[in-house]
Backbone bond lengths (Angstrom), bond angles and torsions (degrees), N, CA, C in turn:
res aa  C-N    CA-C-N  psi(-1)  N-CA   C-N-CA  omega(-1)  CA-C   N-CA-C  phi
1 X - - - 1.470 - - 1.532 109.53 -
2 X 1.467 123.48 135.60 1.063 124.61 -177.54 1.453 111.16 -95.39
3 X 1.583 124.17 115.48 1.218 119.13 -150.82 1.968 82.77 -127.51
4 X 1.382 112.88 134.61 1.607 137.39 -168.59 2.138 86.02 -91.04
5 X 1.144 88.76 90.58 1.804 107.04 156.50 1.616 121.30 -174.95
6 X 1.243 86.86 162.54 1.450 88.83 -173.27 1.407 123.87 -50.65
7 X 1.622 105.21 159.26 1.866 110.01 -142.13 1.631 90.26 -78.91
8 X 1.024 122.42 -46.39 1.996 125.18 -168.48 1.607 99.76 -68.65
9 X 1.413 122.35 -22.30 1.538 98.86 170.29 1.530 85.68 -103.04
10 X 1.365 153.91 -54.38 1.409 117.10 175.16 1.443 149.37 1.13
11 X 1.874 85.04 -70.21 1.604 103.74 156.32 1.620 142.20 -17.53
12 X 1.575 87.95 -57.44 1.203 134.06 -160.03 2.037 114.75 -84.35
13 X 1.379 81.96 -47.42 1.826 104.35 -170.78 1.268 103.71 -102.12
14 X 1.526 130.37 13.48 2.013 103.10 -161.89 1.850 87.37 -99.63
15 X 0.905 123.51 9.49 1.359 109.37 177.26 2.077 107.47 -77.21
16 X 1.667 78.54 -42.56 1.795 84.80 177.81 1.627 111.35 -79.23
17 X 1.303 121.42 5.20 1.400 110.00 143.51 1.435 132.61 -88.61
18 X 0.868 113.80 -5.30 1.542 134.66 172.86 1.516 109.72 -57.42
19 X 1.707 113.08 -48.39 1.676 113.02 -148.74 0.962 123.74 -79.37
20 X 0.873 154.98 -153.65 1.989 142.72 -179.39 1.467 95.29 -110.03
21 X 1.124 129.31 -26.29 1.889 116.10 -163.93 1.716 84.85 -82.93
22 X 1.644 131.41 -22.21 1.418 110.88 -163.25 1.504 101.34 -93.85
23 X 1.430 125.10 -15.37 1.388 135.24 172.01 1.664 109.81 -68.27
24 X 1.139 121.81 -52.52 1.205 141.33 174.41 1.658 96.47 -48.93
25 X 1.058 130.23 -54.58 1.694 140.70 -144.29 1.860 89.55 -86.05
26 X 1.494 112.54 -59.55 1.521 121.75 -174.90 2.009 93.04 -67.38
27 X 0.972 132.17 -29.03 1.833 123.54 179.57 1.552 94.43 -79.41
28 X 1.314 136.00 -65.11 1.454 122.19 174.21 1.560 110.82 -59.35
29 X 1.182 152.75 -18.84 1.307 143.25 162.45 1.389 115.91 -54.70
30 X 1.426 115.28 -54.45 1.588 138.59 -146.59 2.373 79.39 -84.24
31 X 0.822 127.65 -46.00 0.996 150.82 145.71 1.863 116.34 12.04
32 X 1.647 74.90 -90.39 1.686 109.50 166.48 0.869 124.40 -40.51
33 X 1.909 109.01 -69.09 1.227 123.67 -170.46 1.220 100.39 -60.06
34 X 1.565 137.86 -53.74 1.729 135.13 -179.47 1.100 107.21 -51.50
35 X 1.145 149.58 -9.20 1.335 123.65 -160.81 2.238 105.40 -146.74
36 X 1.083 85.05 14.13 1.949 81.45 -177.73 2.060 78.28 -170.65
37 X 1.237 95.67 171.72 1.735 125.90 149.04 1.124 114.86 -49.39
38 X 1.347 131.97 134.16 1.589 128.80 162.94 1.413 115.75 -147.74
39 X 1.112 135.22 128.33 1.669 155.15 -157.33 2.088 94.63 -93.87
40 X 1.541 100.30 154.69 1.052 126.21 -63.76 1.790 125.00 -44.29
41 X 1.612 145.89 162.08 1.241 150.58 -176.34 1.517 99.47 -29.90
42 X 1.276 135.62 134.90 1.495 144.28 171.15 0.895 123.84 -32.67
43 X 1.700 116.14 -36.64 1.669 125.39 -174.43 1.606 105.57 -93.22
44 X 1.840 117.92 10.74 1.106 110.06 -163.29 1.815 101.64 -121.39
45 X 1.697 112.51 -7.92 0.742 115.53 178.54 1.560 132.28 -51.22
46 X 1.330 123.26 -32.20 1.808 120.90 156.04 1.450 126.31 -96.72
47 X 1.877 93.74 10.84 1.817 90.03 176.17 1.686 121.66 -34.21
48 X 1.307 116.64 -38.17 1.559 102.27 178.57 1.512 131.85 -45.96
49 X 2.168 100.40 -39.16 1.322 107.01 -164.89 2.030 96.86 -93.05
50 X 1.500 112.97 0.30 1.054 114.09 171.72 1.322 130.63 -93.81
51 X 1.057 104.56 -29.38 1.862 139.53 159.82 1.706 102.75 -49.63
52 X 1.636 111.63 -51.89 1.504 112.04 -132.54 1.724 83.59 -154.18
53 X 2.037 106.53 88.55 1.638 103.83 168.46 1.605 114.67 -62.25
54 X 1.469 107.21 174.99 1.121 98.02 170.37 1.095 143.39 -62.51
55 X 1.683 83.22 -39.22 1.975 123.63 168.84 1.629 108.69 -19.51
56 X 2.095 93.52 -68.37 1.617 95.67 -167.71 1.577 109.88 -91.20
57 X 0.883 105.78 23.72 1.776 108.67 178.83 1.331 103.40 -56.69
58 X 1.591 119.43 130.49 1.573 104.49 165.12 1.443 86.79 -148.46
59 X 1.515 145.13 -9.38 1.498 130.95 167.20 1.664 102.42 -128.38
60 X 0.964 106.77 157.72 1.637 126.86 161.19 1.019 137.41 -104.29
61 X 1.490 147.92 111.15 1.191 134.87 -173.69 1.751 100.84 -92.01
62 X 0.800 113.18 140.13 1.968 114.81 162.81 1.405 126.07 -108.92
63 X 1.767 112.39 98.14 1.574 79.45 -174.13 1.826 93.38 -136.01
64 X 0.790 110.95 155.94 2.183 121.20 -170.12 1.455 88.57 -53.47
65 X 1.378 123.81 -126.16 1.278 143.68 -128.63 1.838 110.90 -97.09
66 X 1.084 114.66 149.21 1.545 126.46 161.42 1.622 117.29 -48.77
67 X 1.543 109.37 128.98 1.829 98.27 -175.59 1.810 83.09 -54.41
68 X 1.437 106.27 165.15 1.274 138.92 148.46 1.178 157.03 -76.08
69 X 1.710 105.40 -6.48 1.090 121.36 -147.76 1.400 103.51 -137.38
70 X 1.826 136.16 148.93 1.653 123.04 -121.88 1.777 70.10 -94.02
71 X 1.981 85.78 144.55 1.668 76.71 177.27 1.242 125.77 135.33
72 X 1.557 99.08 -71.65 1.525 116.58 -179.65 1.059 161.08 -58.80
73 X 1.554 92.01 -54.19 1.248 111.00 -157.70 2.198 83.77 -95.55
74 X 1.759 113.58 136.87 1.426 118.28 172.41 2.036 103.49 -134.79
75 X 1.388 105.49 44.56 1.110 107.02 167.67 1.571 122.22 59.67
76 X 1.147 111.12 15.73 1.568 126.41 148.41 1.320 123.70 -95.27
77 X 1.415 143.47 133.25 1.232 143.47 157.37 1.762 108.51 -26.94
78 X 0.897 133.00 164.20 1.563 161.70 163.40 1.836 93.96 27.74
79 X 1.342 125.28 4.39 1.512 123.05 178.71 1.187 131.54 -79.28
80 X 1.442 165.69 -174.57 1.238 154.92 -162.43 1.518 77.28 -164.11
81 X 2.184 98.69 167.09 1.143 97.17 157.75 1.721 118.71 -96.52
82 X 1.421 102.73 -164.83 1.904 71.07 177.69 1.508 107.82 -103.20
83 X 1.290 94.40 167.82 1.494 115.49 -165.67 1.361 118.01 71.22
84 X 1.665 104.04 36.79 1.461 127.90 155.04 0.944 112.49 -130.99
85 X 1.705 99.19 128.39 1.827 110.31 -170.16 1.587 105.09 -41.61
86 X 1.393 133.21 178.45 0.971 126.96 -174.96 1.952 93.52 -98.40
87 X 1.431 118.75 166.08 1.412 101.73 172.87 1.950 97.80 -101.75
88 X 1.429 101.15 -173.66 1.442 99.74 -150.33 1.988 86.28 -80.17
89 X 0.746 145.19 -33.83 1.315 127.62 -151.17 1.910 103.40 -99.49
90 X 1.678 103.94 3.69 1.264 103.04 143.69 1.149 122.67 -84.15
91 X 1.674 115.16 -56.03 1.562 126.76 172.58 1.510 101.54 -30.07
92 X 1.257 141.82 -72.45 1.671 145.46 158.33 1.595 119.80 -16.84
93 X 1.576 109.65 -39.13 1.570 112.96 173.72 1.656 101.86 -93.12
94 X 1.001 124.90 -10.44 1.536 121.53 149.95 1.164 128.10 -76.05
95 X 1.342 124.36 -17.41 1.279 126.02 -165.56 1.793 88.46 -94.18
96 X 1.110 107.67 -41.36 1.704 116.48 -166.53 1.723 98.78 -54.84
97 X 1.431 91.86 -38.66 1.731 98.14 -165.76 1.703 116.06 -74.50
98 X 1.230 103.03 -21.60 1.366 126.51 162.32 1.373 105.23 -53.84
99 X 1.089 114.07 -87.96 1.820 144.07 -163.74 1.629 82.26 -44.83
100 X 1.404 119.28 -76.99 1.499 101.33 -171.71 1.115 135.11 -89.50
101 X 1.413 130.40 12.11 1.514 127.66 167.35 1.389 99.46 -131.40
102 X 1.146 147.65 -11.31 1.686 142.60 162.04 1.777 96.06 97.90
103 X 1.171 113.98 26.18 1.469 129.16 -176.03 1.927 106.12 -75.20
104 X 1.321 126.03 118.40 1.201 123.09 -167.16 1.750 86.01 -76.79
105 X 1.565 103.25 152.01 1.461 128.12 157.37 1.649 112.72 -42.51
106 X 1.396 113.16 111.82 1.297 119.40 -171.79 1.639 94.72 -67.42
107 X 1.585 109.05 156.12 1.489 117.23 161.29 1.675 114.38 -91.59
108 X 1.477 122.56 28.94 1.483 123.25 166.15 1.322 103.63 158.25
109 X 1.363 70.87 117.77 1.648 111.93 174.49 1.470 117.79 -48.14
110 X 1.264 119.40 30.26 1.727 104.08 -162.59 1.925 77.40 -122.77
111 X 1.817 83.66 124.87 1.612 98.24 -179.08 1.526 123.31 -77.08
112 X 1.419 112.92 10.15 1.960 98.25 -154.63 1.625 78.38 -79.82
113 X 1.133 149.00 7.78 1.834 104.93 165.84 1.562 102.98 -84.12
114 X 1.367 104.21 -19.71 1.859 86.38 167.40 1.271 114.86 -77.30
115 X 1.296 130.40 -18.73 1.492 131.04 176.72 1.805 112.12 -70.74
116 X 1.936 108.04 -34.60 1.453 86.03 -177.88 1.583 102.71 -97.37
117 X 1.164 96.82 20.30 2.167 94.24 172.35 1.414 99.50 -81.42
118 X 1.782 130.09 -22.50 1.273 110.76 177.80 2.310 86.81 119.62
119 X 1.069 102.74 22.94 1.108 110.94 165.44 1.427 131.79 -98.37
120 X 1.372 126.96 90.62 1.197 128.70 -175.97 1.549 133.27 -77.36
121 X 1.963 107.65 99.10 1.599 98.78 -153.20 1.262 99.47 -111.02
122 X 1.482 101.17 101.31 1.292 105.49 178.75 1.942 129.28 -109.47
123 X 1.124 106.22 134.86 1.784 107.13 175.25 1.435 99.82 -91.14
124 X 1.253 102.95 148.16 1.513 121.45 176.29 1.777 106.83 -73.12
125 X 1.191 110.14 -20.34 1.218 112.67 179.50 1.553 119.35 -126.89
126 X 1.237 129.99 85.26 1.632 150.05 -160.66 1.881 99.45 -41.66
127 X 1.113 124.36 -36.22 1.237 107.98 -136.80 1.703 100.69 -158.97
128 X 1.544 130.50 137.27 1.594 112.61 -157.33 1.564 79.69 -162.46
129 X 1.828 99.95 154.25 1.705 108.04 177.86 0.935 105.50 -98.32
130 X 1.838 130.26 140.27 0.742 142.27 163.22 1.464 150.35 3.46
131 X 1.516 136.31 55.81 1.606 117.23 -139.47 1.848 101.02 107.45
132 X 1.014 124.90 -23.30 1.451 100.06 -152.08 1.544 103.11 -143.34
133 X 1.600 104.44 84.74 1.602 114.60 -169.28 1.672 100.44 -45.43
134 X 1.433 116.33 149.40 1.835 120.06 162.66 1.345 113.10 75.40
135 X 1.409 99.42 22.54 1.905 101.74 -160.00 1.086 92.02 -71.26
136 X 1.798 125.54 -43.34 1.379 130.12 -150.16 1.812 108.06 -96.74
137 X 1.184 119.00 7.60 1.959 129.95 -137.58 2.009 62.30 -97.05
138 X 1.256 91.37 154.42 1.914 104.12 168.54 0.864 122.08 76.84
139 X 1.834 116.57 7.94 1.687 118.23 -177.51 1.649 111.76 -125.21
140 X 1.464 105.76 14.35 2.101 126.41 159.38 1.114 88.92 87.29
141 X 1.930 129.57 45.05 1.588 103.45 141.92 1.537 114.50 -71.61
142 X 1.816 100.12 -24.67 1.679 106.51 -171.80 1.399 117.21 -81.46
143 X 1.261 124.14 16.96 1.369 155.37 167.25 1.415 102.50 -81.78
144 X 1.498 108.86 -52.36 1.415 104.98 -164.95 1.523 114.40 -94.90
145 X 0.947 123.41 -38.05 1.442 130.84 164.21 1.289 105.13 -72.09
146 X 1.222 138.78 27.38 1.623 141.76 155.01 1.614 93.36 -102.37
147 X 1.473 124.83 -46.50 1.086 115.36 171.36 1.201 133.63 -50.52
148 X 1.545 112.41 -53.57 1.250 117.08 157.05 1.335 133.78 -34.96
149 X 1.358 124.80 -32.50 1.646 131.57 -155.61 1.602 90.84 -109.72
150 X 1.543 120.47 -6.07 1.615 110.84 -178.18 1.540 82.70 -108.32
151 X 1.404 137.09 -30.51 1.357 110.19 -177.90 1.777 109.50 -73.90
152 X 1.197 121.19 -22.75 0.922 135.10 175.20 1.992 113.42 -46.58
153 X 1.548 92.74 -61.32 1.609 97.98 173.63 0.981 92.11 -100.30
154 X 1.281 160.71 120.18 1.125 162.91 51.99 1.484 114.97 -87.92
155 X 1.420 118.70 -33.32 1.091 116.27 173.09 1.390 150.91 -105.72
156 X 1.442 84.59 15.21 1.799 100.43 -161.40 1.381 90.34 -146.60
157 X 1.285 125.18 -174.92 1.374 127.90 -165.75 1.545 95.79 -170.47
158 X 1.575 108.70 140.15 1.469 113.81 165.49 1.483 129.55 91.48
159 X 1.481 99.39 -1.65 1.991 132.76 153.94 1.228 107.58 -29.64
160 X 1.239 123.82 133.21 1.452 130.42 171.34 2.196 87.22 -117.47
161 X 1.442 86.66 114.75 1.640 110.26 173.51 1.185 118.97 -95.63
162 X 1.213 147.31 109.00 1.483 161.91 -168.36 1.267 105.45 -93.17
163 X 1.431 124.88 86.60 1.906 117.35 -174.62 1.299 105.68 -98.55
164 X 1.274 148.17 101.41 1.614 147.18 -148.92 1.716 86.92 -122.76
165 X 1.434 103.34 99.81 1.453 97.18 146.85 1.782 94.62 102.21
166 X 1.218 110.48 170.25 1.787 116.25 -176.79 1.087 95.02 -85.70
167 X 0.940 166.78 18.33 1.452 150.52 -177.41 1.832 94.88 -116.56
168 X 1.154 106.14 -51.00 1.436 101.69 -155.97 2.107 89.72 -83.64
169 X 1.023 117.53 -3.72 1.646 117.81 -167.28 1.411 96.70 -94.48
170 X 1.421 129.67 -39.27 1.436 132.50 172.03 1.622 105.29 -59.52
171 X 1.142 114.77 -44.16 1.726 129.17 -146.74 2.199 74.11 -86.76
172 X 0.707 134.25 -51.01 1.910 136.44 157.67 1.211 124.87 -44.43
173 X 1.235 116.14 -13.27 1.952 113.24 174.84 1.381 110.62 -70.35
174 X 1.319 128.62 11.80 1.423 107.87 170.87 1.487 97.53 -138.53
175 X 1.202 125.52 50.44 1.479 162.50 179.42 1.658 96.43 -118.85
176 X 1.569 104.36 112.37 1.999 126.69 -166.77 1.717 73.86 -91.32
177 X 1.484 106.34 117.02 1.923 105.62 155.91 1.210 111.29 -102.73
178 X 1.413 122.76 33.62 1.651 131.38 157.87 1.614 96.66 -96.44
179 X 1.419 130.95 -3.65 1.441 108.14 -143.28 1.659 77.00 -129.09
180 X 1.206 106.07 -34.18 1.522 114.68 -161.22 1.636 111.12 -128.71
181 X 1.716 110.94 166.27 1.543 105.33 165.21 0.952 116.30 -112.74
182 X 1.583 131.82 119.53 1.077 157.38 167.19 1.206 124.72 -72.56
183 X 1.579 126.02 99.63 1.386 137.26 -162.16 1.759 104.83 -117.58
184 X 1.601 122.68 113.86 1.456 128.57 -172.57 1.648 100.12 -107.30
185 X 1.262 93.05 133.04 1.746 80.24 146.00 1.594 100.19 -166.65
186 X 1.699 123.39 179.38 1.368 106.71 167.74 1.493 125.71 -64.91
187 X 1.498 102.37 -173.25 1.521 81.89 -153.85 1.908 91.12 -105.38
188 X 1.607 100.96 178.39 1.954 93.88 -155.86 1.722 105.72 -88.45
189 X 1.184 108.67 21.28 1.684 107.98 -171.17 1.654 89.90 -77.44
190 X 0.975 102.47 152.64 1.771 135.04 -157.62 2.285 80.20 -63.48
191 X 1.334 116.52 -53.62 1.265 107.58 -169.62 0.867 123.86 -70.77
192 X 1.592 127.06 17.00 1.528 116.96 -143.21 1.991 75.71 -157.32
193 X 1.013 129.22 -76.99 1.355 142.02 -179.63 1.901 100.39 -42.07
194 X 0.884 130.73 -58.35 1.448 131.57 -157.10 1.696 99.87 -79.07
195 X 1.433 124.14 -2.53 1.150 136.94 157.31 1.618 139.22 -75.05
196 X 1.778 89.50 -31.21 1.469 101.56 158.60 1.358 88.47 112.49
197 X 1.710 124.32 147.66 1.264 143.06 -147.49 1.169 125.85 81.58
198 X 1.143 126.86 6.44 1.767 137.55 -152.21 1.577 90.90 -120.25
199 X 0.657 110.78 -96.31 1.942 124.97 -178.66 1.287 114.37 -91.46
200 X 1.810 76.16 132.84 1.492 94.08 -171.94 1.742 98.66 113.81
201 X 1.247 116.89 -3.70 1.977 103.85 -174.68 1.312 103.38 -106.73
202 X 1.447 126.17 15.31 1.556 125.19 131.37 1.947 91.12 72.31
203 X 1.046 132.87 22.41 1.367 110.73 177.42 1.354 127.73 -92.91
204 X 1.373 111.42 14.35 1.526 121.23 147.77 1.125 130.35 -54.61
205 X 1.512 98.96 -53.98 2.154 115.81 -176.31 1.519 79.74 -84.72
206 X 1.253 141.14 -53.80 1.656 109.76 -169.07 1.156 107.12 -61.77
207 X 1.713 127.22 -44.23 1.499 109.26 -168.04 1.967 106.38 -45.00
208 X 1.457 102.29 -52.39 1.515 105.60 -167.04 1.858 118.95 -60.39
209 X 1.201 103.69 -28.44 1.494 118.36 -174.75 1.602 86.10 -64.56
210 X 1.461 123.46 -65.27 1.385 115.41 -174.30 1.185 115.09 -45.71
211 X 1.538 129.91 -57.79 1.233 105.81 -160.81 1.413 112.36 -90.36
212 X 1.229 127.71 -13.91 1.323 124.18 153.17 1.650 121.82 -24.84
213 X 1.890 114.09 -55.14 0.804 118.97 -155.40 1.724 88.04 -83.78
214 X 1.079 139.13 -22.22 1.786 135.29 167.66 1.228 101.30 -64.53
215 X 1.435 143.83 -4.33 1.405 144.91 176.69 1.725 92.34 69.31
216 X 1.454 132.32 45.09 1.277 135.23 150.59 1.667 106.71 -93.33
217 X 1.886 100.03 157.00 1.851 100.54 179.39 1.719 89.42 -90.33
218 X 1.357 77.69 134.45 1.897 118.57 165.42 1.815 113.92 -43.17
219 X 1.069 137.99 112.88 1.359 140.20 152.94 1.587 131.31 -27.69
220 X 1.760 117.92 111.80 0.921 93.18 -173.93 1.465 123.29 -97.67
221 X 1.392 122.72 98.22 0.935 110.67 -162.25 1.709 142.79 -66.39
């Protein structure tokens, strides 16, 4: 199957376009999109691995599902486009970024300058219907972005991994933390963050302290 993304994860991924669960996944997608609304725009669905080669990969973001809502969601994890309010459990990863690097509150939430710093923001689940968070979760995008995150450690070394929350820390157990740095905390949604684990776990200045110390340039966040 000829799948429209960038050529170094191409390389890398065309075997997992090949298999029947990823044929199956692109016939129920193609599906969706014909027949209802579906988040993020069609041509935006691998923005992360198009945003963010494999080549310059040096962090990961992990986050579940596509915003939902008309607008939003541009195929980055936790990003908006701009001139969409930010949602709150970004507003929360701004606030974090504040608290630990003295970084003023961006005016838009739309992440690709962390994507072309070599930031990989990826959802476990590419693509969601309209209105209806998890619509798409159970149909082998999380098949495929498991692939991704083992070609990821298997082949590269020295990743700073961002696991926010139980979902994305399970979807990380086959993440080598001899090979890589592995940074947990809860995750920044208003229900989960205002509980404590959210702010205050500094994994901005750690992401940068790490790769500093690999003699890689620092993220600007």
């Amino acid at each position: 199957m000829d799948v429209k993304i960038e050529e170094s994860w191409k390389a890398r991924l065309h075997e997992e376009f090949e298999k029947e669960y990823f044929g199956n996944l692109i016939e129920f997608v193609r599906n969706e999109y014909k027949n209802g609304v579906c988040y993020p725009p069609g041509k935006l669905i691998f923005n992360a691995f198009d945003k963010c080669s494999f080549d310059s990969t040096r962090v990961v973001i992990l986050g579940q599902d596509p915003y939902h809502g008309p607008g939003q969601a541009n195929g980055l994890c936790f990003s908006v486009n701009d001139g969409v309010p930010s949602p709150p459990s970004l507003v929360n990863i701004f606030k974090e970024i504040h608290d630990d690097l003295g970084k003023p509150i961006p005016k838009t939430g739309n992440l690709e300058r962390w994507a072309k710093q070599g930031v990989l923001l990826l959802n476990a689940t590419l693509t969601v219907r309209a209105g209806a968070a998890g619509s798409h979760q159970g149909k082998g995008w999380e098949v495929f972005t498991d692939a991704v995150i083992k070609c990821l450690n298997d082949e590269k070394e020295g990743i700073v991994f961002m696991l926010w929350g139980k979902y994305a820390q399970d979807k990380g157990k086959v993440i080598d933390s001899n090979k890589h740095f592995v940074l947990k905390a809860k995750h920044p949604s208003p229900m989960s963050a205002n509980y404590g684990g959210w702010f205050g776990n500094k994994h901005f200045s750690q992401a940068n302290n790490y790769l500093q110390s690999k003699g890689l340039p620092t993220v600007e966040w």
